[in-house]
C-alpha positions as CSV (number, residue, x, y, z in Angstrom):
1,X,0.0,0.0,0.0
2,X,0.8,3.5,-0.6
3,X,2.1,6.2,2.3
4,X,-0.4,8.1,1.0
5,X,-3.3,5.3,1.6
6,X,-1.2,4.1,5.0
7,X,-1.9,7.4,6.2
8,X,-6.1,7.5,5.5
9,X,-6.1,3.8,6.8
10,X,-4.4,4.9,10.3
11,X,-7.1,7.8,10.3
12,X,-9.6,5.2,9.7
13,X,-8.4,3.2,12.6
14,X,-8.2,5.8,15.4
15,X,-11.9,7.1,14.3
16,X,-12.8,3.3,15.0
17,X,-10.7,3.9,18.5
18,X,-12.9,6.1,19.1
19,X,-15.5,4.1,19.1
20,X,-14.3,1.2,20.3
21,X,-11.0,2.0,22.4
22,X,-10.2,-1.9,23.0
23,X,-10.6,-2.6,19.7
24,X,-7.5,-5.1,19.5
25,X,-7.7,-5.2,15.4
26,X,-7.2,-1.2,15.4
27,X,-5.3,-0.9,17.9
28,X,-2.7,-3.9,16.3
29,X,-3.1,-1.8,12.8
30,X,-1.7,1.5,14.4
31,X,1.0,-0.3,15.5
32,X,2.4,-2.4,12.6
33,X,2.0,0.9,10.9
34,X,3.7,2.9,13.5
35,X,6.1,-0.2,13.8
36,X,7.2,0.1,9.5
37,X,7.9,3.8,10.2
38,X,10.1,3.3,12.8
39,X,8.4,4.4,15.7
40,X,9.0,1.3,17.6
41,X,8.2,3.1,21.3
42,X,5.3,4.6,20.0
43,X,3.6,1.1,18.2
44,X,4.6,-0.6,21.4
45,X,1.5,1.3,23.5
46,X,-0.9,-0.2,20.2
47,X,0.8,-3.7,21.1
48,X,0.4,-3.4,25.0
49,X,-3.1,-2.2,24.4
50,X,-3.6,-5.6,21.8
51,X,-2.5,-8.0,24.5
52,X,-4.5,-6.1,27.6
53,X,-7.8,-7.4,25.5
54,X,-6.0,-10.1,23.9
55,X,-2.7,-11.5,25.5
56,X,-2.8,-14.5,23.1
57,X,-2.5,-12.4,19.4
58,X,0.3,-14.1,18.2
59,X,1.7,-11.4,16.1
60,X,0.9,-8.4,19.1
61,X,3.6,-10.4,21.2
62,X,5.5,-11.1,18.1
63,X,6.2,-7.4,16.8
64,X,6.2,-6.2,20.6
65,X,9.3,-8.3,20.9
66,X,10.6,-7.3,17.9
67,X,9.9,-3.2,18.5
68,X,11.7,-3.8,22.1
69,X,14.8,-5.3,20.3
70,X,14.5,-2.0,18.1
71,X,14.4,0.0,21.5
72,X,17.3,-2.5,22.6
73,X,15.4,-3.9,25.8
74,X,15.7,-7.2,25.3
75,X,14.5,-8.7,28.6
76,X,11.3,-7.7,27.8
77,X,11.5,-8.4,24.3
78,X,12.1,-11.9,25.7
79,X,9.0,-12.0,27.3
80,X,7.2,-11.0,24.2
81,X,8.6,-13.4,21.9
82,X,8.5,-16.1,23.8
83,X,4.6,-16.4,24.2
84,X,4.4,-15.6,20.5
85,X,6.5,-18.8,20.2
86,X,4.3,-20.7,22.6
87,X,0.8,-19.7,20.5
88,X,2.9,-20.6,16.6
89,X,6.2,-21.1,16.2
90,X,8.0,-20.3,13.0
91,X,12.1,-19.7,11.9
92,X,11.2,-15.4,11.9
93,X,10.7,-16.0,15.5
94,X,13.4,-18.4,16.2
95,X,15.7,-15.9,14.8
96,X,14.7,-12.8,17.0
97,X,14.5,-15.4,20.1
98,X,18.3,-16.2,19.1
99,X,19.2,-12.4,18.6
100,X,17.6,-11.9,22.0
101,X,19.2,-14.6,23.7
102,X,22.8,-13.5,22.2
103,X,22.3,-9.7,23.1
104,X,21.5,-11.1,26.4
105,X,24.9,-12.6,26.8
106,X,26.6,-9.9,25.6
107,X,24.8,-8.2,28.4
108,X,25.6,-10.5,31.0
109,X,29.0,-11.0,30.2
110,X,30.2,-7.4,30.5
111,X,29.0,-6.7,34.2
């Protein structure tokens, strides 16, 4: 899709916000699209909101982990990721597990 069109679909979603605050659809929308434009902290409140109505949507927990790694907090990114593993596990998320588990380390190792 188009920014252009990205941008009247996010205005469509908040209007249905409105409505609906809990709306876990909406609410995942904003963030993906907030999450593709970089704006990891900011798509992580859509996510949170997601898994407050919904804590098993795969994908919330799935780009939540991934937006954290973004914000480099990655013991809550492990958190995240590993629930979306528990609900459907695939190599996408295997990967970010194993970049979270090697950052980790890293972590670890230098205190």
């Amino acid at each position: 899709m188009k920014k252009g069109r990205l941008d009247i679909a996010e205005i469509y979603f908040k209007e249905a916000l409105k409505m609906e605050p809990a709306c876990a659809a909406a609410n995942f929308e904003i963030g993906k699209y907030r999450f593709d434009n970089k704006k990891y902290k900011y798509s992580m409140g859509y996510f949170k909101k997601v898994l407050d109505v919904q804590p098993t949507h795969e994908m919330a927990n799935y780009y939540a982990a991934y937006a954290l790694v973004k914000l480099n907090e990655f013991e809550e990114a492990w958190k995240y990721i590993n629930k979306s593993i528990e609900l459907g596990e695939n190599e996408d998320k295997k990967s970010l597990l194993d970049k979270i588990n090697k950052s980790l380390k890293v972590k670890v190792s230098r205190l």
